[in-house]
C-alpha positions as CSV (number, residue, x, y, z in Angstrom):
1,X,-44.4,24.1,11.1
2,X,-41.4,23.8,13.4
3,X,-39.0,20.9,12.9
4,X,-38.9,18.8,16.9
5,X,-35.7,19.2,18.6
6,X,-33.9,15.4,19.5
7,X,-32.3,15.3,23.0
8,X,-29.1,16.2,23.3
9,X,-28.8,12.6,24.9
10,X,-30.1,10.8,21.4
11,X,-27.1,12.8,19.7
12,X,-24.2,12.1,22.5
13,X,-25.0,8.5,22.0
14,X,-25.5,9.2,18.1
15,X,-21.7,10.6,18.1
16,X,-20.8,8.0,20.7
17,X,-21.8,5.3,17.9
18,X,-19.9,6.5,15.3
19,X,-16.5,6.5,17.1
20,X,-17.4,3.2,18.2
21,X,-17.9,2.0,14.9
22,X,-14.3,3.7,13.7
23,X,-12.9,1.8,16.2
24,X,-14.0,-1.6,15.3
25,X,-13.4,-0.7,11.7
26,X,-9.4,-0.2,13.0
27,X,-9.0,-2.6,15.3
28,X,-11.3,-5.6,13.8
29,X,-10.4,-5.1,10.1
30,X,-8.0,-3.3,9.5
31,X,-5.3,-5.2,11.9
32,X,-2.2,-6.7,10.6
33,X,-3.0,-10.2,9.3
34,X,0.5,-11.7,10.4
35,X,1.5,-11.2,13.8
36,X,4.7,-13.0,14.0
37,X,7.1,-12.3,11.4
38,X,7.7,-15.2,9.1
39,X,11.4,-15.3,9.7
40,X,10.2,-16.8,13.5
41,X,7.6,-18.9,12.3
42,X,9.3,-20.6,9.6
43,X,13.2,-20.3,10.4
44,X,14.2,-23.1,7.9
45,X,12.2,-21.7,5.4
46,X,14.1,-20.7,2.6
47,X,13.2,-16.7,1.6
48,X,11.1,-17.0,-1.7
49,X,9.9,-14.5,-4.1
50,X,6.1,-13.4,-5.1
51,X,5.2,-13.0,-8.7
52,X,5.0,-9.6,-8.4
53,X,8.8,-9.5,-7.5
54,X,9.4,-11.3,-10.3
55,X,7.3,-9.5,-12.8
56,X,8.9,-5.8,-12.3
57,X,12.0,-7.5,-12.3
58,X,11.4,-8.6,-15.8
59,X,10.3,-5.2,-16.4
60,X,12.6,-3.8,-15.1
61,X,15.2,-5.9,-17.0
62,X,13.8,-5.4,-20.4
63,X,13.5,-1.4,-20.0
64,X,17.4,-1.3,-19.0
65,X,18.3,-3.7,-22.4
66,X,15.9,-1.6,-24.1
67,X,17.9,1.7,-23.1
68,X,21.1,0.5,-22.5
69,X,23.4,2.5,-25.4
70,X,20.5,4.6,-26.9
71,X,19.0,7.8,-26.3
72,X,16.4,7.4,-28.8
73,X,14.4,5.6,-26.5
74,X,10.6,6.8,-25.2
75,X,12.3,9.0,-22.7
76,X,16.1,9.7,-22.3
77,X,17.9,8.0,-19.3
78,X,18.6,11.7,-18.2
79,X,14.8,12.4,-18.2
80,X,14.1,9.2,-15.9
81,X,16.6,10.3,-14.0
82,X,15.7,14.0,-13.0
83,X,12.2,12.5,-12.6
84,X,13.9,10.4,-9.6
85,X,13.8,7.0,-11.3
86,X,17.3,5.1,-11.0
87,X,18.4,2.8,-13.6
88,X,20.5,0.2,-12.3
């Protein structure tokens, strides 16, 4: 029992297809949501912060009180630092 052979033309458009479809998926969905930057369409707008901004600020603020003066902390500030985290 021998397994038929597709044309090669079935498979060309088969491949052909699939790069279509990559495409689409790159240039449909995957483009940039925001063309213009916000700066040019709202230049009154005052800058403002997201909440995710402000909540690793906050963590970041309490892990710096938390270490600030001891090095019995989780980790040493020398530690964090060879690890390439900066304190500020």
């Amino acid at each position: 029992m021998e397994i038929p052979e597709a044309p090669v033309t079935v498979l060309i458009a088969g491949v052909l297809l699939i790069f279509a479809s990559i495409i689409v998926t790159f240039v449909v969905v995957l483009k940039p949501r925001h063309a213009i930057p916000l700066s040019r369409r709202r230049p009154d707008a005052a800058a403002s912060t997201s909440r995710l901004t402000l909540l690793t600020n906050t963590a970041v603020g309490a892990i710096n009180k938390r270490m600030k003066g001891r090095n019995d902390f989780l980790v040493s500030r020398d530690k964090l630092e060879r690890a390439g985290l900066k304190t500020q």
